[in-house]
C-alpha positions in Angstrom: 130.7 69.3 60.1 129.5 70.4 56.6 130.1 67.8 54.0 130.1 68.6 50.4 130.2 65.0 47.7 130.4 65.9 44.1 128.9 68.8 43.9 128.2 70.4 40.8 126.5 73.6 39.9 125.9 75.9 37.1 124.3 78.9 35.6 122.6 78.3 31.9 125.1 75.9 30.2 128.1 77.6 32.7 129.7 75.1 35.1 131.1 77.1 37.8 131.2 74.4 40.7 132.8 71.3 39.2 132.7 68.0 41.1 134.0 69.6 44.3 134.0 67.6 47.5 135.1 69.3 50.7 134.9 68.4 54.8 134.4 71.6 56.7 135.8 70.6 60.2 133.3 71.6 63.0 134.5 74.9 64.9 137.2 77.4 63.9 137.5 79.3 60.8 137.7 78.0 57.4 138.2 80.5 54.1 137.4 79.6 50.7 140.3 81.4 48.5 140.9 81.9 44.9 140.9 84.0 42.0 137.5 85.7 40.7 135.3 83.0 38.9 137.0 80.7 41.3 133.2 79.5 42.3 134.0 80.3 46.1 130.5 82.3 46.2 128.5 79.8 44.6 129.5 76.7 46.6 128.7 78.7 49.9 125.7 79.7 48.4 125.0 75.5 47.5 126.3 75.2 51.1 123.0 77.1 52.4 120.7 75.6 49.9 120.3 79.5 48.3 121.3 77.7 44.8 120.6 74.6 44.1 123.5 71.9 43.0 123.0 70.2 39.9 125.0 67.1 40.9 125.8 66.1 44.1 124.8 66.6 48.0 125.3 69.2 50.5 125.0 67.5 54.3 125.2 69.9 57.4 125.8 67.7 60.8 124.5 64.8 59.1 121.2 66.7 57.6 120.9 67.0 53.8 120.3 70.7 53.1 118.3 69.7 49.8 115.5 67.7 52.2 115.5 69.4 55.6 112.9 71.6 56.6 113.9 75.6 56.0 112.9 76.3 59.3 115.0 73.2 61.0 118.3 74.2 58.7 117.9 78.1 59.6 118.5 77.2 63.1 121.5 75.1 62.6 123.2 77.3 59.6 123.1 81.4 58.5 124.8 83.1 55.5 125.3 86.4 54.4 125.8 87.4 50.8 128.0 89.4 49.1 125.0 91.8 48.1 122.9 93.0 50.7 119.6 95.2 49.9 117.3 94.7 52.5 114.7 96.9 50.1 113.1 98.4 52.9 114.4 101.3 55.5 115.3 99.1 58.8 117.2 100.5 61.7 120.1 98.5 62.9 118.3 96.5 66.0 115.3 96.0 63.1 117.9 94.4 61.2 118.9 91.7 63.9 115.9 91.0 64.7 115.3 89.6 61.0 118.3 87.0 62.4 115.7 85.4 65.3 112.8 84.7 62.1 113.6 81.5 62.6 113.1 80.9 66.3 110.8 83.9 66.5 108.7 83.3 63.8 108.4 87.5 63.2 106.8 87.8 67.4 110.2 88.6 69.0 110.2 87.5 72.8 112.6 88.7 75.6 115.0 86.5 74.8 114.8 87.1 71.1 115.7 91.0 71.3 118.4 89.6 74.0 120.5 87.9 71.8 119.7 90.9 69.4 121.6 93.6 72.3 124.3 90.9 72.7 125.1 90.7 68.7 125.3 94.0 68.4 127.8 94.4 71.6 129.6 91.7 69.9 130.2 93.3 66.7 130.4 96.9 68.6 127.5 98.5 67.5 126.5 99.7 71.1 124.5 103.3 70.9 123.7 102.6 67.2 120.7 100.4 67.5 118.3 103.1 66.5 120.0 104.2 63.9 119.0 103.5 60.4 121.3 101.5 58.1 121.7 104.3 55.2 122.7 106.8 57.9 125.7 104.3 58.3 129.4 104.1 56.9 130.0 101.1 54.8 131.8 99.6 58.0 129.3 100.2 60.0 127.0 99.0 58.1 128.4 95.4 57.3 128.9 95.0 60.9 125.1 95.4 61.4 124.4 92.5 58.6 127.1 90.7 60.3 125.6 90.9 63.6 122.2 90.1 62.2 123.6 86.6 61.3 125.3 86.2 64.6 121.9 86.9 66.4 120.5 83.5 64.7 122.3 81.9 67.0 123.2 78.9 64.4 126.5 76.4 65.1 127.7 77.5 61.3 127.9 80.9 60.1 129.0 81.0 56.5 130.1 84.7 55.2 130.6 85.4 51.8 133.1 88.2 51.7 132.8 90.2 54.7 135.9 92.5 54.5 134.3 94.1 51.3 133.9 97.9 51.3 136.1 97.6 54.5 139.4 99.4 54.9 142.6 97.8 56.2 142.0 98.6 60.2 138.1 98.0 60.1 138.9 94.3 58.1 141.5 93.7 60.8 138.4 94.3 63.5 136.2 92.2 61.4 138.1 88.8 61.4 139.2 89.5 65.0 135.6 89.7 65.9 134.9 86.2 63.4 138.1 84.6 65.0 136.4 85.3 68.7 133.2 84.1 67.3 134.3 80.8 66.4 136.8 80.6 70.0 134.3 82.1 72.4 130.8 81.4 71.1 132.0 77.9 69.6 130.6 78.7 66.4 131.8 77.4 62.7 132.8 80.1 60.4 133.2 79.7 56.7 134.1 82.8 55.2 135.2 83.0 51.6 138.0 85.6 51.6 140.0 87.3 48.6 143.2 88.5 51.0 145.5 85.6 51.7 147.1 86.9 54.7 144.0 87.7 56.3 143.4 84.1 55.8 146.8 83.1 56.9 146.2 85.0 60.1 143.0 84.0 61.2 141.6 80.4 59.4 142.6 77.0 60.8 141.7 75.6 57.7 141.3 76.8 53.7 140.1 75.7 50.7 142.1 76.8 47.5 139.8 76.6 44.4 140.1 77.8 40.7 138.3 77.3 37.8 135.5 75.4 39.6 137.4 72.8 41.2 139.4 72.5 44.5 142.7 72.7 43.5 143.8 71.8 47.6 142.6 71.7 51.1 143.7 71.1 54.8 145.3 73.7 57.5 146.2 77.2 56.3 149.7 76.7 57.0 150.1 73.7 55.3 148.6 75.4 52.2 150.4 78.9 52.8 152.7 77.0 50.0 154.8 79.6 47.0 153.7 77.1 44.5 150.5 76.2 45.2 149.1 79.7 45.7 151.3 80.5 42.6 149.6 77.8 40.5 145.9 78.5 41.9 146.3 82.9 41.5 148.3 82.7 38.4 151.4 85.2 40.0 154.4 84.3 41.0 154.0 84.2 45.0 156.3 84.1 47.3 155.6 83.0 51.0 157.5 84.6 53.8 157.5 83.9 57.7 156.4 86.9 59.4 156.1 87.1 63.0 155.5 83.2 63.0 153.3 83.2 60.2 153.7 82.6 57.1 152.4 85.7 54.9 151.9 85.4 50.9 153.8 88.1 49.0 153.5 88.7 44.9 155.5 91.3 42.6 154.0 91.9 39.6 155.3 94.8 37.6 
C-alpha cells in the first residue's frame, strides 16, 4: 500500500498540498478527483518522489520514497505525467524500452524487449512498434507512454491524467485497459482523473480533494454522494443510478 502522513508541499510561498494523509489500498484502481488547483497532480507527483514534500512522509509498501534507492523504488512504483516530451525522435518499441531502465540498466535482454511486445499487445499497439511517436494520433500516442510504464513491470502504476487528448470511445478503451491491468496483471493503479463517472465506473476507491486538502476518501460509491461532490466542484450535482451505478450529473446554465 502507499501511505501518505502529513504531507505538505509547495511551490515558492504557494501551498498546494496541505497536510494531506491518505491509505492507497494495494490492488485495484484508486482516482484522485477534484477541481483544477485541487493539488491531485502534485501529491502523485510527491507519491513518486518527482517533487519533494515539504512536510511529511511518502511510504510505498513500507519503503520511504524520500530514502530508498531510485533504482530499488523504480522497480516497485512508475508514473507518468501529464506532459510528456521525450525530446528526442523514439519509435514506439524505443519508447517501452525506456520502461525496463531500471531492470535493464539501458542493455535490454530477451526478456526485457519481451515484456516490451507484451505492453504494447496490452495497450493494442500491435503492428505499430516501428512507428515513430509524432507519426501518431494523440490516442495513439498516449497509449504508447502508457504502455511504456506498464513494461516496468512495477506493483503501483500511478497515472496522472491519462484520458487527456482522448475522445469519449478511446477514454472508454483507456480505463478498460487500466481496470484489466489492476484485475489481471494485479497491479495498483492510481490515476488522478477529471471525469467523475469514468471514476464511478472503473475505481474501487477515490480520493476527493480541493483546495489542497482531502476533503473525503473511501470506496467510489460511498463517495458518489450529491453533496459531497457538490461541496468539493462547487456545482450543484446531482447523483443518479444508472445501470447499477451511480453516475454524477450537474446543470449549470
Amino acid at each position: 500500500m502507499i501511505i501518505a502522513t502529513h504531507v505538505s508541499a509547495a511551490y515558492g510561498d504557494t501551498v498546494v498540498v496541505d497536510d494531506v494523509s491518505i491509505l492507497v489500498p494495494k490492488g485495484g484502481v484508486t482516482a484522485l478527483v477534484g477541481p483544477n488547483g485541487a493539488g491531485k497532480s502534485t501529491l502523485l507527483a510527491v507519491m513518486a518522489r518527482l517533487m519533494g514534500a515539504r512536510a511529511g512522509t511518502v511510504s510505498v509498501d513500507g519503503l520511504d520514497v524520500t530514502s530508498t534507492p531510485s533504482d530499488v523504488l523504480a522497480t516497485r512504483l512508475a508514473i507518468l505525467k501529464q506532459d510528456n516530451h521525450p525530446g528526442i525522435r523514439l519509435t514506439v518499441r524505443d519508447l517501452g524500452g525506456f520502461g525496463r531502465y531500471p531492470h535493464s540498466k539501458g542493455r535490454l535482454t530477451a526478456a526485457d524487449r519481451a515484456h516490451v511486445e507484451q505492453a504494447m499487445a496490452w495497450l493494442d499497439l500491435e503492428g505499430l512498434g516501428d512507428r515513430f511517436l509524432d507519426e501518431l494520433s494523440g490516442g495513439q500516442r498516449q497509449r504508447a507512454f502508457v504502455a511504456m510504464v506498464l513494461a516496468q513491470d512495477t506493483d503501483y502504476i500511478l497515472l496522472d491524467e491519462p484520458l487527456n487528448n482522448l475522445d469519449m470511445a478511446h477514454a472508454v478503451a483507456m480505463m478498460q485497459r487500466l481496470r484489466r491491468a489492476a484485475d489481471e496483471l494485479q497491479r495498483t493503479i492510481v490515476v488522478v482523473l477529471h471525469d467523475l463517472n469514468a471514476a464511478a465506473v472503473y475505481a474501487d476507491h477515490m480520493v476527493t480533494l480541493a483546495d489542497g486538502r482531502v476533503i473525503a476518501a473511501g470506496p467510489t460509491e460511498k463517495l458518489m454522494d450529491a453533496d459531497l461532490l457538490s461541496e468539493v466542484f462547487g456545482l450543484p450535482i446531482e447523483v443518479h443510478d444508472v445501470a447499477g451505478i451511480k453516475q454524477a450529473h450537474f446543470y449549470a446554465r
